[in-house]
N, C-alpha and C positions, 0 to 999 in steps of 0.2 A: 541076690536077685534084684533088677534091674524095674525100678516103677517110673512111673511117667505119666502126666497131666495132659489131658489132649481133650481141644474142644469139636464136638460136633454137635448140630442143630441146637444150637444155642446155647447144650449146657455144657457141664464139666465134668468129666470122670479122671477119677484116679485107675492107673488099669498096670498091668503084672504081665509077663511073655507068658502066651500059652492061655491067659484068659479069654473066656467066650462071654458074651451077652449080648444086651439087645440095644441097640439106640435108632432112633428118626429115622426115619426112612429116607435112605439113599436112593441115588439113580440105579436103576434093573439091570444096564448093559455092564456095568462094573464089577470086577470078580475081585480085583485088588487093589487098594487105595497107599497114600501117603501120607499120612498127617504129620504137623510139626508137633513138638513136646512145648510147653507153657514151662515144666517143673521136669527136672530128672531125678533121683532119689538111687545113687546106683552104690550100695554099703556104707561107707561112713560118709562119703561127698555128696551132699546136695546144691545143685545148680539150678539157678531160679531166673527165667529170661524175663524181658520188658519188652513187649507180653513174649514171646518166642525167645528161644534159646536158637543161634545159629548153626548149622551144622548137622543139629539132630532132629533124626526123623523116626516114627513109629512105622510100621509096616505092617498093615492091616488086611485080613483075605475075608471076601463075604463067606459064609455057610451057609445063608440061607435068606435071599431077597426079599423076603414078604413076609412075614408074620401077623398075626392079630393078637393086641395083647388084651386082656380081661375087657368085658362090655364094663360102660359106663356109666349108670342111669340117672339123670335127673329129672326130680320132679316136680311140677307146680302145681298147686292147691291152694285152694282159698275155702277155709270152712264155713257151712252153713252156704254158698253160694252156688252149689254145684259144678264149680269149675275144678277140674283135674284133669294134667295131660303129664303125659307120661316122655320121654326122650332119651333114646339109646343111643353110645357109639361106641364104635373099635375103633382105636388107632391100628396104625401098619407100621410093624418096625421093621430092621433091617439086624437079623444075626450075626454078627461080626469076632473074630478072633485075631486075638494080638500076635502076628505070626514073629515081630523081633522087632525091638529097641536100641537105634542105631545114634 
């Protein structure tokens, strides 16, 4: 089975063919992407590029443009002063599936 290190919105996932999950939100008009591999891991031979490995490319299909993932809350308070305010968000991710590791 064939692994591969690939960055998008700034961080780093290790990802497998055929995996699905969620990362940063991509552009809407995009159904399929191309990303390059940082790390290949393909049975006994591991190839480690600076920072990119030449030649290899991930192939990436969206599933699903828009997501929200868990709300966020932060809160401030100060006791004894009656200040409390409260502060919620979703991010928006982008569903993404490893369609092959070239």
């Amino acid at each position: 089975m064939k692994k591969a290190v690939i960055t998008t919105g700034g961080k780093q996932y290790l990802v497998a063919e055929g995996q699905e999950f969620e990362v940063e939100l991509l552009p809407k008009d995009e159904k399929s992407l191309v990303l390059e591999a940082m790390l290949v891991i393909d049975g006994d031979s591991v190839k480690v590029g600076t920072p990119i490995i030449d030649g290899t490319k991930v192939n990436i299909e969206v599933v699903e443009s828009e997501v929200k993932a868990d709300k966020v809350t932060a809160i401030r308070y100060k006791a004894k002063k009656r200040v409390h305010k409260l502060h919620g968000h979703r991010q928006k991710l982008t569903r993404i599936k490893i369609a092959k590791i070239v």
